[in-house]
N, C-alpha and C positions, 0 to 999 in steps of 0.2 A: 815265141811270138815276135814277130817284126817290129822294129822301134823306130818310128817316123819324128825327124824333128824339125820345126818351123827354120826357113831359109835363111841364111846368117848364120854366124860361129855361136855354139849353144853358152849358156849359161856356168860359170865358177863358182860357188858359193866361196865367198870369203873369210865365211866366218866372224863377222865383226860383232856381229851382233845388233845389228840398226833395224834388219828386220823384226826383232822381238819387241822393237817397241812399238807396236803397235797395239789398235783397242779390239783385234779380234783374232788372237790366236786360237785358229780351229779354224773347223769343227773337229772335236774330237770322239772318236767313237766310244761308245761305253766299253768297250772290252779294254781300251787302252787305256781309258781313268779307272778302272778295275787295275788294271796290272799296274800303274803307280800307288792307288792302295795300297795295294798288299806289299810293297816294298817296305824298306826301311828307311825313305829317303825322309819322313820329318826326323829321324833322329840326324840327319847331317843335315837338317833345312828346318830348326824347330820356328821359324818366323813365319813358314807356309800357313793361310789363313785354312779355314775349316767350314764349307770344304772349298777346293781351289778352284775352282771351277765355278759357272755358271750358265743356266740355261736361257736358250730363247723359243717362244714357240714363232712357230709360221703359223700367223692369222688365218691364212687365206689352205690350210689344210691342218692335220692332227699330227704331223709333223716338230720336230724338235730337236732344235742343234745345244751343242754344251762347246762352251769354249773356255780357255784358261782364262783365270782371274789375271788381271797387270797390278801394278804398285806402282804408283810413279810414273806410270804411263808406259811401262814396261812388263815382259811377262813376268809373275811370280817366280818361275823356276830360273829366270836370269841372275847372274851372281853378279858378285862386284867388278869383280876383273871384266864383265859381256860375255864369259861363257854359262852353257846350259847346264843347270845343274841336276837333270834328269841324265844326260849322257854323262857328266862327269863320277854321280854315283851310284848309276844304275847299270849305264850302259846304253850303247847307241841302238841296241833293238829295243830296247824301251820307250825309243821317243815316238810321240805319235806319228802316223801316217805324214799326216802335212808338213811336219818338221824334218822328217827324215828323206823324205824327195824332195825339198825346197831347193832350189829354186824354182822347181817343174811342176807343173798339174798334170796328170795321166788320168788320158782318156781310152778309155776300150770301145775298139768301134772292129767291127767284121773283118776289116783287112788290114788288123794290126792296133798297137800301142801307143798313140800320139801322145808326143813331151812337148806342153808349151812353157815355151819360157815365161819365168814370171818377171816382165818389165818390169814394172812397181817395186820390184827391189829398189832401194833409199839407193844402189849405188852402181845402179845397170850399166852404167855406162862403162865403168871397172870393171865390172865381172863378166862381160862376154869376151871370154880370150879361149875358151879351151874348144876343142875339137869335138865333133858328135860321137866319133867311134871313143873317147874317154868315157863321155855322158852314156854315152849306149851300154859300156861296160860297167859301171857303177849302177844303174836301174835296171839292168840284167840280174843283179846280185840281190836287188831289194825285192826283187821280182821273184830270185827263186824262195823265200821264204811263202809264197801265197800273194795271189792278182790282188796289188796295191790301189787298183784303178782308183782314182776319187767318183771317175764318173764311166758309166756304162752307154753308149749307143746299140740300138738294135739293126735291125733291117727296117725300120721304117726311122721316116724323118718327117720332122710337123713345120711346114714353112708357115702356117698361120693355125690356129684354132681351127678351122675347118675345112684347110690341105694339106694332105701328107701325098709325101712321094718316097720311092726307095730309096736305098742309102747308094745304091749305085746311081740313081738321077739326081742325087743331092752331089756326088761328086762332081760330075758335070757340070752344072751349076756353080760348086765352088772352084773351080778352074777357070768361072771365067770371073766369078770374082776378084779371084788371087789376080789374074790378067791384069783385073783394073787397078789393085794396090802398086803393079809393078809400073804403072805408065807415068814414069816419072816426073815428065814434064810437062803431065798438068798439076795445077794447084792441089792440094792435098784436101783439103774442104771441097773441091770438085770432085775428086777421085770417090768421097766418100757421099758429096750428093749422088753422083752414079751408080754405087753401091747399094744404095736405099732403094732407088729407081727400078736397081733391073730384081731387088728381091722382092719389091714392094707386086712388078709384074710378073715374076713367077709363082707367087702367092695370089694371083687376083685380085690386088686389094685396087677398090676403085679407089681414085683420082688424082689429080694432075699436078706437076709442078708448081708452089705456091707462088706468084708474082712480088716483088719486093713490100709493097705496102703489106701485104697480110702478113709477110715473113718476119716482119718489124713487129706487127701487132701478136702473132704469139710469141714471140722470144720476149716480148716486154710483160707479158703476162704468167710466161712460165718462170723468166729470171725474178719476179718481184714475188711470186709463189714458192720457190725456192729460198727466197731469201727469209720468207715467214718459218717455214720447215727450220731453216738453219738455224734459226733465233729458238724454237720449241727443242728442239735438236740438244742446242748449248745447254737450257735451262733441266733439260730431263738428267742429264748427264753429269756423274760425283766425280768426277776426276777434273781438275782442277785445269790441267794441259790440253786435255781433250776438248773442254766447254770452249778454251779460247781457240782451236781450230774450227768449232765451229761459228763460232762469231764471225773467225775470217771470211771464213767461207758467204757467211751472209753478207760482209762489205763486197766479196768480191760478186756474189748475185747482181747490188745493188753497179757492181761496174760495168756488166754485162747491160743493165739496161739503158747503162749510157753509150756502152761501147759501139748500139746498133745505129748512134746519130753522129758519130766520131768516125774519120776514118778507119778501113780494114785497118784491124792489130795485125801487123806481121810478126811473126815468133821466127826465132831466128835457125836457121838450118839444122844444127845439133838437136833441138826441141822438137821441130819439125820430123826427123828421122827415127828419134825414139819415141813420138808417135805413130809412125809409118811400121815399125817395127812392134810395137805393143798389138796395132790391127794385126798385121801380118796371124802374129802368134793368136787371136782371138780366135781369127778367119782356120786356119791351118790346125792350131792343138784344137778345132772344134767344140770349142768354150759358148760358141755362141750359138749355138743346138745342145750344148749338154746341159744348160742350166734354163732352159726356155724355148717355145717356138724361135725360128730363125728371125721373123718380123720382129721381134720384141727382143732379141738378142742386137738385131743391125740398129734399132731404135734407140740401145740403151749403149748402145760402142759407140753411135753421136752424141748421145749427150753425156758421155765421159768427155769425149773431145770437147763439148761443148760447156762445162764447167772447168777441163784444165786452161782452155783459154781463156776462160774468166778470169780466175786465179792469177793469170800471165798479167792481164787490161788491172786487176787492183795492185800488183807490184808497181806494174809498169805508172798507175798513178800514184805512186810513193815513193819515184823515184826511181826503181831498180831498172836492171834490164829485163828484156824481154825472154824470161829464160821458161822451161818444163822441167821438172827435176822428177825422180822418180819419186818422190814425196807425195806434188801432185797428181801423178798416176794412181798412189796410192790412195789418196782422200780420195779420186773419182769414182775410182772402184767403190770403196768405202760407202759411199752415199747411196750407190747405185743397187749393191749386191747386201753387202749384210746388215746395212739400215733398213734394207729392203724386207728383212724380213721381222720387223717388230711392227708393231701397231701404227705410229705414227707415220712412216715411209708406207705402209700398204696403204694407209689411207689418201696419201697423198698420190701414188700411182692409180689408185682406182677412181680418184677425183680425175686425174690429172690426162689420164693414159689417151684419149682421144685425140686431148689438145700435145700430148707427146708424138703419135703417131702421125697428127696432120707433120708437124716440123719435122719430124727424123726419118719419117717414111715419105715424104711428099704426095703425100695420100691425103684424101677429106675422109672427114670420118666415116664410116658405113653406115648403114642406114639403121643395118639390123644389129648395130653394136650394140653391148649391156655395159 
């Protein structure tokens, strides 16, 4: 099978280990927390809790992910030294799916195997050095053990809840997407109002450009709504590291609603481009149809953009520069995708999803939305 990968030099894992400290490694499939079972690795790891693992359901279906347990805000299986200690005493086919294509998400779609890069690595900026025909030989190898895909496309694609077109008109379509990522020389928040625009009109969705006064009055409504989640967020949450990212996070909501009476925040060109390049990869490895409708995918890649500029506006009030680091890539994803699937985050997008779509789609709500 053909192996397609987003435009720019692919992705190096480094091995550092900065990825594992994150609060959601996975998901991991039951057959692969079976085959850590049945090893022998608590006798070389007898500090492993019992069991290592933990589940979430998806509210919104009977659905249900398991991800490794952290310590410290890192995964359980991390050692001292930052190496894994599932590869060191099991063996590298041991590790799960996710860990063992990281830095890539693979996608299976009709006309081939899309690799996106994973920006959100803690150290993107580092690790894009190597060459696709390497990348292509290493996921060829992982490949031949049995189709790794995390996610499957069919012949049909859903641009809203109630249109679907084929996956051959969905390519067209994103051709002319990727077009608009590549026109450089407009504003990058222009690039990606247009983006919204023209998915927003290939889905049918009625209505028009917001004018600046209403654009102000939801972003002050979704930022001060975000900042309340943040603050529930912190206090649900037993990990000590984790509760205070999300506190940040709630200062920087609470900068966002000032940021919209403040001059534009400019982020400065590096930041800027590894946001240019994390779309890219959403648009291209097809992450934004494989995990949702296409509307609700373009909806949820602005308001990634639109909380790591937050993040940028409460540094930037604290003094620092105006920087994006793959951190905050990290936390946006974070908020967006696998908070997304506990109770409080679904509660919040299904309060929320109208007043989301008017801003990220530049759509009014539907008439006949639920």
């Amino acid at each position: 099978m053909k192996i397609h990968f987003s435009p720019g030099p692919a992705h190096n894992c480094l091995q550092c280990g900065a990825s594992c400290y994150h609060s959601a490694i996975g998901p991991i499939s039951d057959a692969e927390i079976e085959r850590v079972e049945a090893s022998s690795i608590r006798e070389a790891m007898p500090h492993l809790p019992e069991p290592f693992w933990y589940e979430v359901s998806d509210a919104n279906s009977d659905r249900r992910y398991r991800f490794f347990k952290t310590e410290r805000a890192h995964c359980v299986f991390l050692t001292e030294d930052g190496r894994c200690g599932i590869h060191r005493h099991i063996g590298l086919s041991a590790k799960p799916l996710v860990c063992r294509t990281f830095p890539f998400v693979l996608t299976q779609t009709p006309t081939g195997l899309y690799a996106q890069n994973t920006i959100e690595c803690r150290v993107a900026r580092e690790a894009l050095t190597r060459s696709h025909e390497e990348a292509a030989e290493e996921i060829a190898g992982i490949w031949s053990d049995g189709p790794p895909a995390h996610y499957v496309i069919g012949d049909t694609v859903h641009l809203t809840l109630e249109r679907s077109v084929s996956y051959g008109e969905y390519e067209v379509l994103e051709d002319e997407l990727m077009a608009i990522i590549a026109q450089r020389e407009l504003d990058y928040e222009e690039r990606l109002r247009r983006i919204a625009s023209r998915v927003a009109a290939a889905g049918a969705i009625d209505g028009e450009p917001l004018d600046d006064e209403a654009y102000r009055a939801v972003i002050r409504g979704f930022s001060l709504a975000l900042a309340t989640l943040a603050r529930r967020c912190a206090g649900l949450d037993k990990e000590p590291l984790f509760s205070s990212r999300w506190l940040q996070l709630s200062e920087a909501a609470h900068s966002m609603v000032n940021w919209i009476n403040i001059p534009r925040l400019v982020l400065e060109p590096e930041a800027v481009e590894l946001l240019e390049r994390h779309l890219e990869n959403l648009l291209y490895g097809k992450m934004l149809i494989a995990k949702s409708v296409l509307a609700d995918g373009v909806a949820l890649a602005r308001c990634q953009q639109f909380i790591v500029k937050g993040l940028a506006a409460y540094r930037a009030a604290q003094g620092y520069r105006h920087r994006v680091s793959g951190r905050d890539l990290n936390d946006a994803v974070l908020i967006v995708e696998f908070v997304g699937r506990t109770t409080p985050m679904v509660e919040f997008w299904n309060e929320h999803i109208e007043t989301i779509r008017l801003l990220f789609l530049d759509a009014k709500p539907r008439r006949d939305s639920r």
